[in-house]
C-alpha positions in Angstrom: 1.2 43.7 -19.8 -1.5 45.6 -17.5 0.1 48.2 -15.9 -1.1 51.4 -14.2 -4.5 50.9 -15.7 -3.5 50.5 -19.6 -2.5 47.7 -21.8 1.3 48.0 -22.4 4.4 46.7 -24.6 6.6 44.8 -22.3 10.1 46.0 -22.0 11.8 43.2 -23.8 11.4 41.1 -26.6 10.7 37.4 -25.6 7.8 35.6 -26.4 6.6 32.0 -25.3 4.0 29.6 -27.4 0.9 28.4 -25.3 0.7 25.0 -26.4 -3.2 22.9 -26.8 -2.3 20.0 -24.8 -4.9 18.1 -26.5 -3.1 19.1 -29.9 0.5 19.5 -28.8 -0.2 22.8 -31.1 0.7 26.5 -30.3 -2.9 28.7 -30.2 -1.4 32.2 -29.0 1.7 34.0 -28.4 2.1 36.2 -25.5 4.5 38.4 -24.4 6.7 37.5 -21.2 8.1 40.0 -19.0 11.1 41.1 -17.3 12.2 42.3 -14.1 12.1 46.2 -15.7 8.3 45.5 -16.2 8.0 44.2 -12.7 9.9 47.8 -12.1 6.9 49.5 -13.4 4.5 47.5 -12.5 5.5 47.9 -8.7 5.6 51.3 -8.8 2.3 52.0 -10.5 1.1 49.9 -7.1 3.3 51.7 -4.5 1.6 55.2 -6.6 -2.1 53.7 -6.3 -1.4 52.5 -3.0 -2.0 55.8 -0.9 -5.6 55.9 -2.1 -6.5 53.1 -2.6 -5.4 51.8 0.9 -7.8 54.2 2.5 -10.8 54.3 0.1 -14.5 53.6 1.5 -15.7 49.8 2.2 -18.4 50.6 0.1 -16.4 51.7 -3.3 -14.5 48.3 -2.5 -17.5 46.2 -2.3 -19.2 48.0 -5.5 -15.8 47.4 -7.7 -15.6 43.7 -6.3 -19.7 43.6 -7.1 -18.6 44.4 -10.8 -15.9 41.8 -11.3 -18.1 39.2 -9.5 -20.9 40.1 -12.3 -18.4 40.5 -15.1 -16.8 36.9 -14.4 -20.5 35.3 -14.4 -21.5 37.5 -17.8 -18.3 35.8 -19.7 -17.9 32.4 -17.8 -18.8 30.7 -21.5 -15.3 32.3 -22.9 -13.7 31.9 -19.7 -14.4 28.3 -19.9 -12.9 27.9 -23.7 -10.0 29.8 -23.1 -9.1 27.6 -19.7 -10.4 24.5 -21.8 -8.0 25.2 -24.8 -4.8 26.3 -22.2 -4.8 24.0 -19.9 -6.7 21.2 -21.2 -9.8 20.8 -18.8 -12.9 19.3 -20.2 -15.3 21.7 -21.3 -18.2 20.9 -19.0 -16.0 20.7 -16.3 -14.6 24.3 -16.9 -18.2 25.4 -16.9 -18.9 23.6 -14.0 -16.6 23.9 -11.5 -13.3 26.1 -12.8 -15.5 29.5 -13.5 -18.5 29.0 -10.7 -15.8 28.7 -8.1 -13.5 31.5 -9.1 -16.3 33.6 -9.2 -17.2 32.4 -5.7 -14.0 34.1 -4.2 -15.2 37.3 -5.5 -18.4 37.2 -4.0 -16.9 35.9 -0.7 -14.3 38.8 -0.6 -17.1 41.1 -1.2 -19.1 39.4 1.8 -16.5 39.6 4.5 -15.0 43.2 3.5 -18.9 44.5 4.3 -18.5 43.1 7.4 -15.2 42.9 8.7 -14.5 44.9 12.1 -11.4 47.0 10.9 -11.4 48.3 14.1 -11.8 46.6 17.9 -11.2 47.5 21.2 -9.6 45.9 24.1 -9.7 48.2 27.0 -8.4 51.4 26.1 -6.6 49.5 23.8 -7.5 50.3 19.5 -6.3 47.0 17.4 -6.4 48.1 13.7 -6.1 46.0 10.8 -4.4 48.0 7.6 -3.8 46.6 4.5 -0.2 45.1 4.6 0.6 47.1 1.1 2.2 46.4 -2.2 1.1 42.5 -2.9 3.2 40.4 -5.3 0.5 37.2 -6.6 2.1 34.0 -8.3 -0.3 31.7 -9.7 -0.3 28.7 -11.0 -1.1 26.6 -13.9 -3.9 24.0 -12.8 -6.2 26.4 -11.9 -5.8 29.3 -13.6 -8.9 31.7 -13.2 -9.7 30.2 -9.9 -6.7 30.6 -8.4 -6.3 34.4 -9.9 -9.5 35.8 -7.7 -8.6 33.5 -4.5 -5.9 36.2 -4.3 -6.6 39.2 -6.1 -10.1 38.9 -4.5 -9.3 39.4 -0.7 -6.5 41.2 -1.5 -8.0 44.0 -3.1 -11.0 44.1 0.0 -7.9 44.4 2.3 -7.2 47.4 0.3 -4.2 46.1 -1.0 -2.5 47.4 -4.4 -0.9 44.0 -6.4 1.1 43.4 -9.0 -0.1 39.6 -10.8 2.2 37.1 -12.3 0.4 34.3 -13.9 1.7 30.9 -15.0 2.9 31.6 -18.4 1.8 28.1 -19.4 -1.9 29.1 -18.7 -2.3 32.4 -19.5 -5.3 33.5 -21.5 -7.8 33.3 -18.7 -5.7 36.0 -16.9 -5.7 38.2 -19.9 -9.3 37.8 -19.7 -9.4 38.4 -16.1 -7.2 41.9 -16.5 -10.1 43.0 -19.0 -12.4 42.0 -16.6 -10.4 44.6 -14.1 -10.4 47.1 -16.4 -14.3 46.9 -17.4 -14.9 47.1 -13.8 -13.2 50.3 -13.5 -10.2 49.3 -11.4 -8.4 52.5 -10.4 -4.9 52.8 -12.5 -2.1 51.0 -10.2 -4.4 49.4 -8.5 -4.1 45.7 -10.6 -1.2 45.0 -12.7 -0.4 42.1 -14.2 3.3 41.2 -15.9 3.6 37.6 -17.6 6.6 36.1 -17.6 8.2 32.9 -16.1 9.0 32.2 -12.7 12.9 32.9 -12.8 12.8 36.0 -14.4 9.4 37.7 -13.5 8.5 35.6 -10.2 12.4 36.3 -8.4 11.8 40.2 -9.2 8.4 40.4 -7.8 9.7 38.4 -4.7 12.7 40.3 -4.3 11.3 43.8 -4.9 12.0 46.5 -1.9 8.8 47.8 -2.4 7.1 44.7 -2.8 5.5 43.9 1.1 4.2 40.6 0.6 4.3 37.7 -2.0 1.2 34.8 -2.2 2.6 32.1 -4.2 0.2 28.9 -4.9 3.0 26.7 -6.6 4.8 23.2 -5.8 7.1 23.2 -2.7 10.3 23.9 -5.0 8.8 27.1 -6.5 7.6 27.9 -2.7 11.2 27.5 -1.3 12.4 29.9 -4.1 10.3 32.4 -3.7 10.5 32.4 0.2 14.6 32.7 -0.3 14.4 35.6 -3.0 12.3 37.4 -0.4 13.7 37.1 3.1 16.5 39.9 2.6 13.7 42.0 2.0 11.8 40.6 5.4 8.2 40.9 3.4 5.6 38.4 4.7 5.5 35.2 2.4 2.4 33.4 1.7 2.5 29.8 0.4 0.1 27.3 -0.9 2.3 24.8 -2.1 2.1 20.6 -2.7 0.1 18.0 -1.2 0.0 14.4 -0.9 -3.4 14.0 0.5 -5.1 11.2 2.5 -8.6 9.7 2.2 -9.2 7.6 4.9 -11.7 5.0 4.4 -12.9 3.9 7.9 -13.8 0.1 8.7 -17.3 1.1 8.8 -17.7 3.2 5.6 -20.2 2.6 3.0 -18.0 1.6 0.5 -20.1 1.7 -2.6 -20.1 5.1 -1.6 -17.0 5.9 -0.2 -14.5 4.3 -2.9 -16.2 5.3 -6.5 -16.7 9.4 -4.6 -12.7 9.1 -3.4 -11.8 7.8 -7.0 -13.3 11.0 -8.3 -11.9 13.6 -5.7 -8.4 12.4 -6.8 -9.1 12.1 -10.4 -10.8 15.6 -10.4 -8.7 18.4 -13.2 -7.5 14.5 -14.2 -5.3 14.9 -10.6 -4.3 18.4 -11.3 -4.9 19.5 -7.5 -2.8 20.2 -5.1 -5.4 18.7 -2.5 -6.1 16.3 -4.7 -6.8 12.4 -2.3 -4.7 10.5 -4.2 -3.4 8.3 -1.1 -6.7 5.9 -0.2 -5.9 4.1 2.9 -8.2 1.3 3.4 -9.2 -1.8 6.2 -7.0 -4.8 4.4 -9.5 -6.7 4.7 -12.1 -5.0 2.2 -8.7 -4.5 -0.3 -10.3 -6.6 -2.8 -13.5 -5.1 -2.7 -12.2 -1.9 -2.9 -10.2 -2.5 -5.7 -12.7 -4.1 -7.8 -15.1 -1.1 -6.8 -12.7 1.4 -7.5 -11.5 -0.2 -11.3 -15.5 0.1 -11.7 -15.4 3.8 -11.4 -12.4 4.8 -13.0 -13.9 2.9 -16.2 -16.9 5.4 -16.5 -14.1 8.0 -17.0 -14.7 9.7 -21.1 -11.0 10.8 -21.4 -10.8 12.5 -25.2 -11.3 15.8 -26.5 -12.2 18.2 -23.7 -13.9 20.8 -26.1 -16.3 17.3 -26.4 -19.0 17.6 -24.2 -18.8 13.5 -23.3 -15.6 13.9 -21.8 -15.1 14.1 -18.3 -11.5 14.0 -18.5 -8.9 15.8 -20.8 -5.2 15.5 -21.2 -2.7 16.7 -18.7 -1.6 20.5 -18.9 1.5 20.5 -20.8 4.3 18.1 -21.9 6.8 18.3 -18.2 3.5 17.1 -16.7 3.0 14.1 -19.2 6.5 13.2 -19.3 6.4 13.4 -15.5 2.9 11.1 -15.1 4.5 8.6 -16.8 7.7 8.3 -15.3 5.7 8.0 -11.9 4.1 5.1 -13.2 6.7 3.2 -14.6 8.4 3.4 -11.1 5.0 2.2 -9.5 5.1 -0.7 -11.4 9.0 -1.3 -10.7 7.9 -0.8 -7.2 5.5 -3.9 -7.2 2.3 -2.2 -6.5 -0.5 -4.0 -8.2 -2.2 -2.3 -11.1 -5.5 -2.2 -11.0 -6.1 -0.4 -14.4 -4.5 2.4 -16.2 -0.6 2.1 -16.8 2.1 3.9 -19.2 1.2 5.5 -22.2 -1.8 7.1 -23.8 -5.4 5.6 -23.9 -6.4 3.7 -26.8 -7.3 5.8 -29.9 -5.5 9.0 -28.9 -2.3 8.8 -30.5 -1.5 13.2 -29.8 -2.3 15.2 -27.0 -0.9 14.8 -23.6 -3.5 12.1 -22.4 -2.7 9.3 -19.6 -4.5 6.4 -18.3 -6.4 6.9 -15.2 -3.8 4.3 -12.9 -5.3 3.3 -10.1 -2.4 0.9 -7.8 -3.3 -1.0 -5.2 -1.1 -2.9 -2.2 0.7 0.3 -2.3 3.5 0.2 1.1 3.1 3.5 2.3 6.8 4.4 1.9 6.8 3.9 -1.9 7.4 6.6 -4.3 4.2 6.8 -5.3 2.6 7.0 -1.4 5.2 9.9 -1.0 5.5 11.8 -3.7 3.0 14.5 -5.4 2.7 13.3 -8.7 -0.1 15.5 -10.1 -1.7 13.7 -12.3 -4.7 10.9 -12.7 -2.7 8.0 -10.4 -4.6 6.6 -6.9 -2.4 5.0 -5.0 -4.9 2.3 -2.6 -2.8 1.8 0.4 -4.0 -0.9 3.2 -4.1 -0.8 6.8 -4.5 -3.0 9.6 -5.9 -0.3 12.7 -7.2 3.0 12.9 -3.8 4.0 14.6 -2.0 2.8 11.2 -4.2 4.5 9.0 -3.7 7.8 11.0 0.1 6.8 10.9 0.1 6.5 7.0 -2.1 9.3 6.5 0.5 12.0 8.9 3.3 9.8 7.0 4.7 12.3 4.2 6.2 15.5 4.2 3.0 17.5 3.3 -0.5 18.6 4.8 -2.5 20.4 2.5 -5.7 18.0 2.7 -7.4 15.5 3.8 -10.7 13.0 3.4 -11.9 10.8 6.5 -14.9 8.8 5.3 -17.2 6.5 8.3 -21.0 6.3 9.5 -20.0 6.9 13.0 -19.9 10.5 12.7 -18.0 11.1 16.0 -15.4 8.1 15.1 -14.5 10.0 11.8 -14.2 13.2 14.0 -11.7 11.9 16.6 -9.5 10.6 12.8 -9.9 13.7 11.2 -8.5 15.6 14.8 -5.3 13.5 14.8 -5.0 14.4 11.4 -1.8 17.2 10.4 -3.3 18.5 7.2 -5.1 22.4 6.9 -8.2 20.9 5.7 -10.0 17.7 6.4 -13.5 16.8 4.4 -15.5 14.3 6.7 -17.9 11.6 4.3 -17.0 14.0 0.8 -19.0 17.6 2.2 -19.6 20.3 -0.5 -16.4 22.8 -0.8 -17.1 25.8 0.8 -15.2 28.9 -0.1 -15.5 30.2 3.6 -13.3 27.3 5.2 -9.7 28.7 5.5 -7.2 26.6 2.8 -3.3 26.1 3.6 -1.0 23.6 4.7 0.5 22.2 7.5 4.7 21.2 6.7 6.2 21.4 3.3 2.5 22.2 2.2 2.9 25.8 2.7 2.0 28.2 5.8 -1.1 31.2 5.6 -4.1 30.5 4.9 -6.4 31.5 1.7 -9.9 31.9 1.4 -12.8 33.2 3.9 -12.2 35.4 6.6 -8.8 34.1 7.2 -7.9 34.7 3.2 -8.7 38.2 4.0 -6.6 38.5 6.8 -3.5 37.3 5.4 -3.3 40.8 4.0 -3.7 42.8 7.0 -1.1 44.4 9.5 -2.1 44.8 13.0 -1.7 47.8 15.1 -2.0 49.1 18.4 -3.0 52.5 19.6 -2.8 52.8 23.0 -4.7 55.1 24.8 -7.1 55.7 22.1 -10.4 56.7 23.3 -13.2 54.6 22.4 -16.1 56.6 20.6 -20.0 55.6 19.1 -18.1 56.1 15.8 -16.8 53.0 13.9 -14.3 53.1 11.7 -13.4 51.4 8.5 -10.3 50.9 6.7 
């Protein structure tokens, strides 16, 4: 464990394997935690808080400066290490998994520089304060990138936070908490406590002196959290599943449109919550979808992800295997037509928790596999007869995380992605920007993460009345 600025025996004495899913082999042993680590752990951040709360702008920047440069100096062994954990393919991890963790460093660093702590209205000062003591519950898909969209804005707020990452993923945050030390993180300031969700997660998120919990999860881990935490009345945070929509317009190039939207949904071999993996599509360009769509999903390299061919590695652990193919054995029982993939490994890999990129078409949009988040490399191609019914389909599930509207008339794909109940919609496959807000809409979650709004999330308001308005500015 990290806690109060030093590398410390946990409490108890449980341990947990992380497993190679491309091996099925344990690589490391790490310690979890228990709720008396959590103990400590909060109250080395209720200690630090005082401070750190009300230290300068500028020592925030200059520590979140470090980490930024740190992360970028070891991205090569950040990339192994979430390679080896969690299964991604190598040049993926170096592409996309580090770069973009990094990226919510810099960005926290951007908007604390220039964030108005303080605003007037009348005679009327509206501060923002840093809400406090910050519980952060992370998952497994993501597991660097997904650390720093939390600890990164939360620490500009001048928050103090106490980190508990997924215990199947873990390495990358033991990396990251060196990373927090080298910078020269004040002690208290960062703690981290592994540990699973029932024993470490519930004590974070029912701590008194916890004040707010961010939990990136699925929905059941998000409802757990939210009920461990209300008799405490702390602000709750969730980022939780999705069963996104990429609406394919009856004007889209489709030999753009179809082979991009196979590899959104396939991207971290459907590992994303935000992943597309509902394409709702004009019936009457179903077969030319399909046939464009098998074409893509066959350039796929799925094998070794330390190999630098591969574009796509096994699935994280064995639940997620087990629960891929379960999904598609009812998609077939279902009736929707397979257009490749199906149960079972790819040919030649016999170990490791590989699956067959499954892409089903003639999908009915009340199937299981049109409403439920399977999280893993399955497209489900559903068709549609008018724009109303596409919009219909894609509202037509319980979440509303993201969203894709592809179409050459630029204002037609406006007025879809407008009627559209998700917190994100990408019009024609933009580049991801780390300063548009990220949350959900219904069972997706509520708050928002990165950005100016990510920054905000861990801010109190107040309200001085009668405070008289000077030349002088003041930060938090």
């Amino acid at each position: 464990m990290f806690i109060d600025g030093e590398w410390v025996l946990p409490q108890g004495q449980a341990r947990a394997s992380v497993i190679d899913p491309s091996t099925e082999e344990p690589v490391a042993e790490i310690a979890l935690g228990t709720a008396q680590d959590v103990d400590a752990a909060v109250a080395a951040a209720r200690r630090a808080f005082a401070a750190w709360s009300v230290s300068s702008v500028r020592s925030r920047v200059l520590l979140l400066d470090r980490v930024h440069a740190l992360i970028l100096e070891r991205a090569e062994s950040f990339a192994q290490v979430i390679s080896q954990e969690m299964g991604a393919a190598i040049g993926f991890a170096r592409s996309t998994q580090v770069p973009v963790a990094a990226q919510h460093i810099r960005v926290a660093r951007d908007n604390l520089a220039s964030y108005p702590f303080l605003t007037h209205r009348g005679d009327v000062a509206i501060m923002r304060e840093a809400i406090g003591v910050c519980g952060l519950i992370t998952p497994w898909n993501w597991p660097l990138y997904q650390i720093t969209a939390k600890v990164g804005p939360a620490l500009a707020a001048g928050c103090t936070l106490v980190l508990k990452p997924s215990e199947l993923s873990p390495l990358s945050a033991l990396l990251f908490a060196q990373v927090m030390q080298d910078a020269g993180i004040p002690p208290g300031v960062f703690n981290l406590v592994s540990g699973t969700g029932p024993e470490v997660g519930a004590a974070l998120s029912a701590h008194p002196d916890v004040d707010m919990i961010s939990i990136t999860g699925s929905t059941r881990a998000g409802v757990l959290v939210a009920q461990a935490a209300a008799p405490t009345v702390k602000r709750v945070a969730q980022e939780l599943g999705g069963k996104s929509p990429n609406v394919i317009l009856p004007d889209a190039d489709l030999v753009r449109a179809v082979p991009a939207g196979v590899a959104a949904a396939l991207r971290n071999v459907g590992q994303s919550c935000s992943a597309p993996t509902r394409m709702i599509v004009p019936r009457e360009h179903l077969q030319e979808v399909e046939r464009i769509a098998h074409e893509a999903a066959s350039s796929f390299v799925v094998g070794d992800p330390r190999a630098e061919q591969t574009t796509h590695g096994p699935v994280a652990n064995r639940a997620q295997f087990n629960r891929v193919q379960e999904m598609i054995g009812i998609g077939i029982a279902e009736g929707a037509r397979l257009v490749c993939g199906g149960l079972g490994r790819p040919e030649a890999l016999s170990r490791g928790f590989y699956c067959r990129p499954t892409i089903f078409s003639a999908v009915h949009p009340r199937m299981q596999i049109a409403q439920e988040e399977i999280f893993g490399p399955v497209l489900a191609i559903i068709p549609y007869d008018s724009v109303d019914e596409a919009v219909e389909i894609a509202n037509g599930t319980v979440y509303g995380l993201g969203a894709h509207v592809q179409g050459q008339d630029l204002a037609a794909a406006r007025a879809v992605a407008a009627r559209i109940r998700s917190g994100q919609v990408h019009i024609n496959y933009p580049a991801w920007s780390p300063h548009a807000p990220f949350g959900g809409y219904k069972r997706s979650g509520n708050g928002r993460e990165y950005g100016i709004e990510g920054l905000e999330e861990y801010l109190e308001t107040k309200a001085i009345l009668g405070f008289q308005e000077s030349s002088e500015s003041v930060q938090a």
